[in-house]
matplotlib code that plots the C-alpha trace (Angstrom):
import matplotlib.pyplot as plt

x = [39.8, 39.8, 39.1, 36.3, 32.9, 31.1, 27.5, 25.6, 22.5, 21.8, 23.5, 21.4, 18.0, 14.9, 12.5, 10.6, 9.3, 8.1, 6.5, 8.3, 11.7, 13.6, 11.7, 9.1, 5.5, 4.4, 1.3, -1.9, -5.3, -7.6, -10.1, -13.6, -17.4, -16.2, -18.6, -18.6, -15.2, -16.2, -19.4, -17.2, -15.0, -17.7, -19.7, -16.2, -15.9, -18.6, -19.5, -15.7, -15.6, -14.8, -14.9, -11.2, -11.1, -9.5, -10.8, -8.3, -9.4, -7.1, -6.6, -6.2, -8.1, -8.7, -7.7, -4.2, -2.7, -3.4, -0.3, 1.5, -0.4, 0.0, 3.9, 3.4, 6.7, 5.2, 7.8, 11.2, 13.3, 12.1, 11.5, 11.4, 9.8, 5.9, 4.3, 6.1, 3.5, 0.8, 1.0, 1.1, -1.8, -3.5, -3.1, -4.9, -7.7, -8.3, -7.5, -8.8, -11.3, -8.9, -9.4, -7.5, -8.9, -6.6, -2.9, -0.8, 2.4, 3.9, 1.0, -1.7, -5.1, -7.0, -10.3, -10.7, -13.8, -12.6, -10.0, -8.3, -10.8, -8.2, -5.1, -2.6, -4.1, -4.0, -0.4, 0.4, -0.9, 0.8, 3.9, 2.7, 2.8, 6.1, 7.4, 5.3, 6.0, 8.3, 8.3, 4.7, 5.7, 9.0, 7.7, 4.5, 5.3, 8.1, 6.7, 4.6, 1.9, 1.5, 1.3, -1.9, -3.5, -4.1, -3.6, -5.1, -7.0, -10.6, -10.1, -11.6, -9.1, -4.9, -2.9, 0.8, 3.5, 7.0, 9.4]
y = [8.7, 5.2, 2.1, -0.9, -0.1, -2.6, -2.6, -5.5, -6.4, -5.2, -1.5, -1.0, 1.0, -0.5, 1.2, 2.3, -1.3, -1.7, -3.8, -6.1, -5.2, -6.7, -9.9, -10.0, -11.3, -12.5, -12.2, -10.6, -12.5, -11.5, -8.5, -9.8, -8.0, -7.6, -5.7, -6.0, -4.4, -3.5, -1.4, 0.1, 1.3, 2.5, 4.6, 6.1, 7.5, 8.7, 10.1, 11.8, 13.0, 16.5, 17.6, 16.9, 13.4, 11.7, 8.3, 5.8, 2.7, 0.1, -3.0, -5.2, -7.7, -6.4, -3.3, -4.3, -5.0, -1.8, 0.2, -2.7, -2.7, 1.4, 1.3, 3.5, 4.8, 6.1, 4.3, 4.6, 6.0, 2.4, 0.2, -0.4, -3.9, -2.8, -5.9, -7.1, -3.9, -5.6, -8.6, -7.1, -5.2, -8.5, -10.2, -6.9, -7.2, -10.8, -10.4, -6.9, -6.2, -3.4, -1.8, 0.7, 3.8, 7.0, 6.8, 10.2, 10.5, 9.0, 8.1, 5.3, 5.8, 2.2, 1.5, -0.9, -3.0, -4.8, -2.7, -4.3, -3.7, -4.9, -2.9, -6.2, -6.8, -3.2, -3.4, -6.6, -5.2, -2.0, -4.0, -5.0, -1.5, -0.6, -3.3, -1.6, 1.6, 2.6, 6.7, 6.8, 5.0, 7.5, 10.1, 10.4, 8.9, 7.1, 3.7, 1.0, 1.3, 4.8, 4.6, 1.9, 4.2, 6.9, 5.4, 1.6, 0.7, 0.5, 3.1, 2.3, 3.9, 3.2, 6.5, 5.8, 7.9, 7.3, 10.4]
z = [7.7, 6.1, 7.4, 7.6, 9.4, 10.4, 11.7, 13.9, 13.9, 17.2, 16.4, 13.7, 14.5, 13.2, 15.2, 11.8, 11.5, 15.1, 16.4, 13.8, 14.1, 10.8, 10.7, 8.1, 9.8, 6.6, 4.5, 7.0, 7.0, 4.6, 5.8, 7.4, 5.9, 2.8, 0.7, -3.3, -3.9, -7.1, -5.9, -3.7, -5.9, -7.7, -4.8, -3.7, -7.0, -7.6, -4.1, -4.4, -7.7, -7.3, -11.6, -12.1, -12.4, -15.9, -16.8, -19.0, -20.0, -19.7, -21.6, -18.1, -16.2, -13.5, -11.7, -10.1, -13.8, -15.0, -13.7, -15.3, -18.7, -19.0, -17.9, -15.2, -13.7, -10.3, -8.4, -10.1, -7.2, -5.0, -8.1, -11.5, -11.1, -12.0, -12.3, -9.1, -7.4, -9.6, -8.0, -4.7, -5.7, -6.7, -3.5, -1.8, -4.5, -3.0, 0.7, 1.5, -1.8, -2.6, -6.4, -7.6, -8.9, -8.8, -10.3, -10.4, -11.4, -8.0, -6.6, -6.2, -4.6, -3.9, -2.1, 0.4, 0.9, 3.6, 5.8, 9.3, 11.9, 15.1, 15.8, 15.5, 12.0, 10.7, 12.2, 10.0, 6.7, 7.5, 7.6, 4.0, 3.3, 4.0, 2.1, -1.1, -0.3, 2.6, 1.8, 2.9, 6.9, 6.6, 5.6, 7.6, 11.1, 12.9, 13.0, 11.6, 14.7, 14.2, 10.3, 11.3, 13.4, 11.0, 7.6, 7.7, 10.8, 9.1, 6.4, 2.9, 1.2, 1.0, -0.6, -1.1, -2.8, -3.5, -3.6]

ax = plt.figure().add_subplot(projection="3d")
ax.plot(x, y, z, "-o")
ax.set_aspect("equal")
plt.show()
């Protein structure tokens, strides 16, 4: 069958990004208590380390510019566009004393000093995390709210993936 298909806005299902629907909220507010981020990162380390933990030093900054520096490929089915993640990453660093301090081979494990504490703010940094990473919403539950609710409201530490 040939023909033209044509989809409206209104036939097309965006109940993933609920309660946002396909208009992007913008940045969220920076998190509130934050802690030393750094220290943070630090303690969750070392009270995590299970023995099979790597270190790498990296030639970077700080820690959002070193999946840029080492040309990590993590992402390559969503993006190419590393440094673009890096500067997402730095914006986290500064808003929500994120550090990163795990990277697999599609992965990325950061700490979080200062998490959302409120549902409606977890729910607009989880829209932030769709936009980063969309598998790890997709994959894990049907929409943004319910994403928050087990993966961002108040946790100190943000895992995503890419498949």
């Amino acid at each position: 069958m040939t023909g033209n298909i044509q989809l409206s806005r209104s036939s097309l299902n965006f109940r993933p990004l609920q309660p946002f629907g396909s208009d992007w909220p913008g940045l969220a507010p920076a998190g509130d208590g934050r802690q030393d981020a750094d220290k943070f990162a630090d303690r969750d380390v070392r009270d995590n380390n299970d023995g099979t933990s790597r270190i790498m030093l990296v030639p970077a900054a700080r820690s959002a510019d070193a999946i840029t520096a080492v040309g990590w490929m993590g992402p390559c089915n969503y993006t190419n566009d590393i440094p673009l993640l890096s500067s997402v990453l730095r914006s986290w660093e500064e808003r929500f004393g994120a550090r990163v301090i795990e990277v697999g081979f599609d992965t990325l494990h950061l700490t979080v000093a200062a998490p959302p504490v409120t549902t409606e703010h977890a729910e607009h940094v989880g829209s932030e995390h769709f936009a980063f990473c969309p598998d790890i919403v997709m994959d894990r539950t049907p929409t943004i709210r319910e994403y928050v609710a087990h993966m961002v409201l108040g946790k100190p530490d943000w895992w995503f993936w890419w498949d």
